[in-house]
KOLSEBA-217181 format. One line per 4 residues: number of its first residue (from 1); their letters; for each residue x, y, z of N, C-alpha, C. Coordinates in Angstrom, 1 decimal, m for minus. Last residue first. Layout:
# residues N
NUM) a) X,Y,Z,X,Y,Z,X,Y,Z  ... .
This chain:
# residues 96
96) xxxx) 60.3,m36.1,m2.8,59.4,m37.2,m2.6,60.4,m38.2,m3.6  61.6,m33.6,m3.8,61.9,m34.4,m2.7,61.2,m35.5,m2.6  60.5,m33.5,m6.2,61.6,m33.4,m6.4,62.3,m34.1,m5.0  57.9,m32.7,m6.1,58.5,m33.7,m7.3,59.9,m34.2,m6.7 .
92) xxxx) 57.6,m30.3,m4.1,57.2,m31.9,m4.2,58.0,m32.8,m5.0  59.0,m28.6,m6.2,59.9,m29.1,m4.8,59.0,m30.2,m4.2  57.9,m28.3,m8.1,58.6,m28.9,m8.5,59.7,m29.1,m7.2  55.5,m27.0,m6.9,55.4,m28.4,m7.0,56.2,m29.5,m7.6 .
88) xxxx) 56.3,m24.9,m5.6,56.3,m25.7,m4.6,56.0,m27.6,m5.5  56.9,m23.9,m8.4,58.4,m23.9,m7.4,57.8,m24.7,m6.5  54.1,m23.2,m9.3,55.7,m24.2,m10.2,56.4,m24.8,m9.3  53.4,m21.5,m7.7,52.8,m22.8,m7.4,53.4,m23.8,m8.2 .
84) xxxx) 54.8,m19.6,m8.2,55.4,m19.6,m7.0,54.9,m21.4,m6.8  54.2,m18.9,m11.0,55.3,m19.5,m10.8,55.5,m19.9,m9.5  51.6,m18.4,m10.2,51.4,m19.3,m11.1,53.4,m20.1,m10.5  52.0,m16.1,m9.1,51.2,m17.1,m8.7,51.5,m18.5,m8.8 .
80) xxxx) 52.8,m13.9,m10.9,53.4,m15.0,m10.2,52.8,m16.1,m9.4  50.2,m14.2,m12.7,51.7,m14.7,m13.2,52.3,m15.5,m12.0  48.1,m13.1,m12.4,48.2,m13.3,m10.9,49.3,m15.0,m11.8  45.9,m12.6,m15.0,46.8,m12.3,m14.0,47.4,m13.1,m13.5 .
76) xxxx) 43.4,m13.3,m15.8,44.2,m13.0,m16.6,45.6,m12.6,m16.4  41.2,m14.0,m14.4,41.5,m12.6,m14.2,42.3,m11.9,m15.3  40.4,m16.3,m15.1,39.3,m16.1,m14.7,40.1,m14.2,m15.0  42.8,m18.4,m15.3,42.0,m17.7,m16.5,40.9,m16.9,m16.4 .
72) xxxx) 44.4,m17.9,m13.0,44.7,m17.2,m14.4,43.7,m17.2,m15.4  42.6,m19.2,m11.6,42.6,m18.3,m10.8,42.8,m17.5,m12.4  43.3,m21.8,m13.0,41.5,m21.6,m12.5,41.8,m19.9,m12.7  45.7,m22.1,m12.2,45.5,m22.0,m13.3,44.1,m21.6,m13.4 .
68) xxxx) 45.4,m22.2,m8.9,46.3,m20.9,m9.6,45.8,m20.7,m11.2  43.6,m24.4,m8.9,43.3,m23.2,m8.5,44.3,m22.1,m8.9  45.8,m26.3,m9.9,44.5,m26.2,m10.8,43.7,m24.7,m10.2  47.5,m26.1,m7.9,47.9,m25.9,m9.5,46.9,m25.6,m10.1 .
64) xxxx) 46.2,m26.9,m5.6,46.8,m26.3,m5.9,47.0,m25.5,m7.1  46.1,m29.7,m6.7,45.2,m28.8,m6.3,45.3,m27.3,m6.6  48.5,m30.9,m6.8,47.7,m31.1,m7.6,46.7,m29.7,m8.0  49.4,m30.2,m4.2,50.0,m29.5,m5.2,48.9,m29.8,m6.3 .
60) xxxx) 47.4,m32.1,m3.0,48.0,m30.8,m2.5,48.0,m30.0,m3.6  48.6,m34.4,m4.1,47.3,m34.5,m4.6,47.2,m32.8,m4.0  51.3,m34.7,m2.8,51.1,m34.5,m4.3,49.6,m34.0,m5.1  50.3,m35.2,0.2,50.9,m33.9,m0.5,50.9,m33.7,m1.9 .
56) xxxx) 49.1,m37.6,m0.7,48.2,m36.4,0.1,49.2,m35.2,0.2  51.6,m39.3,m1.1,50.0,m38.9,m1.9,49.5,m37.8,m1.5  52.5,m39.1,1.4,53.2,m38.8,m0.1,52.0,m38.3,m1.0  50.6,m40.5,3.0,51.4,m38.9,3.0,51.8,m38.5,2.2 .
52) xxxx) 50.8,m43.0,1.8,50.0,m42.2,1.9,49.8,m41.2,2.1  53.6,m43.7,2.3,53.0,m43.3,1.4,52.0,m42.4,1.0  53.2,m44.2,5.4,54.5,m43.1,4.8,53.7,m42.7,2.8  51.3,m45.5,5.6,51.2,m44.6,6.2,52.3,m43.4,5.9 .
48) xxxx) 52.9,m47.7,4.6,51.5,m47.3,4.4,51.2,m45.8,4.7  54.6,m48.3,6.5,55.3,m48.1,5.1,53.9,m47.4,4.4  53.3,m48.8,8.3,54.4,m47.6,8.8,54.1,m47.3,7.5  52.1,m51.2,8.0,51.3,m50.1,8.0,52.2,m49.0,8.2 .
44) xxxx) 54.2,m52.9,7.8,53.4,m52.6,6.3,52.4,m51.1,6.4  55.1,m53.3,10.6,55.7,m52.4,9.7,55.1,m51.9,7.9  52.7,m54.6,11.5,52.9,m52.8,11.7,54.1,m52.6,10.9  53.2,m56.9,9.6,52.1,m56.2,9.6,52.0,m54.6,10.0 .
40) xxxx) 55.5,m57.6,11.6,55.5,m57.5,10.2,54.1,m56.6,9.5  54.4,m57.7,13.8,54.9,m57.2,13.4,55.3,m56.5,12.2  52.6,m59.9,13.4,52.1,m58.9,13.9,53.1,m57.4,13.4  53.9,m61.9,12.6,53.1,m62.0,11.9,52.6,m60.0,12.1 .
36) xxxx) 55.6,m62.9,15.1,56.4,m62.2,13.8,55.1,m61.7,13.1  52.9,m63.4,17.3,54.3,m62.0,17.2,55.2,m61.9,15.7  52.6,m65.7,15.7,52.2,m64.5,15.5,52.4,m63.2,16.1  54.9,m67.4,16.0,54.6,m66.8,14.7,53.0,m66.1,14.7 .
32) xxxx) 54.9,m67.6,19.1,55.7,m66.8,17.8,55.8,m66.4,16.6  52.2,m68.5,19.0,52.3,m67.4,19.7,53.9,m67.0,18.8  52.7,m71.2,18.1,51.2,m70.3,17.6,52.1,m68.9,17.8  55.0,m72.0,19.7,55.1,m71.9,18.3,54.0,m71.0,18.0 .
28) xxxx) 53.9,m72.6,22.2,54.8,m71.9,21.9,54.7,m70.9,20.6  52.7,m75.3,22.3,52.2,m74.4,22.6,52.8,m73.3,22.2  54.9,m76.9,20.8,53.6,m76.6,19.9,52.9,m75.6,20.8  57.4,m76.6,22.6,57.3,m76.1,21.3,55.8,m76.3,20.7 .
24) xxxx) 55.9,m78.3,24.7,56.3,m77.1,24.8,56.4,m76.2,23.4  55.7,m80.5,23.2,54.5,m79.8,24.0,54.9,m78.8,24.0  58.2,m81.6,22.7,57.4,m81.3,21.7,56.3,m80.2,21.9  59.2,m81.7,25.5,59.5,m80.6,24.7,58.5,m80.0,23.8 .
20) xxxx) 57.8,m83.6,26.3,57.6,m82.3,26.8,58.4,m81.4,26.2  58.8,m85.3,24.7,57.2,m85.6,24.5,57.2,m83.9,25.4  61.4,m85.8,25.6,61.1,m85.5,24.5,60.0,m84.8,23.9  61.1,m86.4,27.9,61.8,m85.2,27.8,61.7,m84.8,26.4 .
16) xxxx) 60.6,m88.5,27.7,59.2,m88.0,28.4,60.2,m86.9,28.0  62.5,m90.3,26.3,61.1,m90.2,25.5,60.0,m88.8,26.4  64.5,m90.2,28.3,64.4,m89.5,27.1,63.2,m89.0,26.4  62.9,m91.9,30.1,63.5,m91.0,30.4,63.7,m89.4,28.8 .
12) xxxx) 63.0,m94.2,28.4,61.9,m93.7,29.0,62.2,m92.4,29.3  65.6,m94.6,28.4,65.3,m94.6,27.4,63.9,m93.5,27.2  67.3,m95.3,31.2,67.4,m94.1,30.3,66.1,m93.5,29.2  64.9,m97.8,31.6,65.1,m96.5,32.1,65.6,m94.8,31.3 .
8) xxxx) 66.7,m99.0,29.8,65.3,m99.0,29.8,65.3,m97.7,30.5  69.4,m99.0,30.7,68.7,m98.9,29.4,67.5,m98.6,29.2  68.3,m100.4,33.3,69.0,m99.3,33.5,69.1,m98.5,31.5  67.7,m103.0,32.2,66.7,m102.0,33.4,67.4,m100.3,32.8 .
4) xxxx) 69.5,m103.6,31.2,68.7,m103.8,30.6,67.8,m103.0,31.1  71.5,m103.8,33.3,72.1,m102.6,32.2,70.8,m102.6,31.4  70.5,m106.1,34.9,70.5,m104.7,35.7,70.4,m103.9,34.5  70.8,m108.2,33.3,69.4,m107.8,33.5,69.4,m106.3,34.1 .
């Protein structure tokens, strides 16, 4: 009758250590997967943010080009112009 107690006991024993874990892990859990959640998120915005630069220089050159070629047909001139705005946009192209 004692080992039956004493089994019993253990047993209970387990179950509450159990039941407070479980607890523990469901309060828990929310909160880590939204620290990954978060993170993950600032790194989409880094990568965002790196692009979007990208763009906004190409769109630059874009520009750019159209006012040099604007510029040539208005005067008929201004050649190197033209090449200097080649060289920056085939050095966009080229490092991006």
């Amino acid at each position: 009758m004692e080992y039956l107690e004493t089994f019993l006991a253990i047993c209970g024993g387990i179950t509450i250590v159990g039941g407070a874990g479980t607890a523990i892990y469901k309060a828990l859990n929310p909160a880590v997967r939204f620290k990954k959640r978060v993170e993950k998120l600032e790194k989409d915005a880094d990568d965002n943010r790196a692009e979007i630069k990208e763009v906004k220089e190409l769109q630059a050159g874009t520009i750019r080009a159209l006012v040099a070629i604007i510029d040539h047909e208005i005067t008929g001139n201004h050649i190197d112009g033209l090449r200097k705005t080649k060289d920056d946009i085939m050095k966009l192209l080229t490092e991006g």
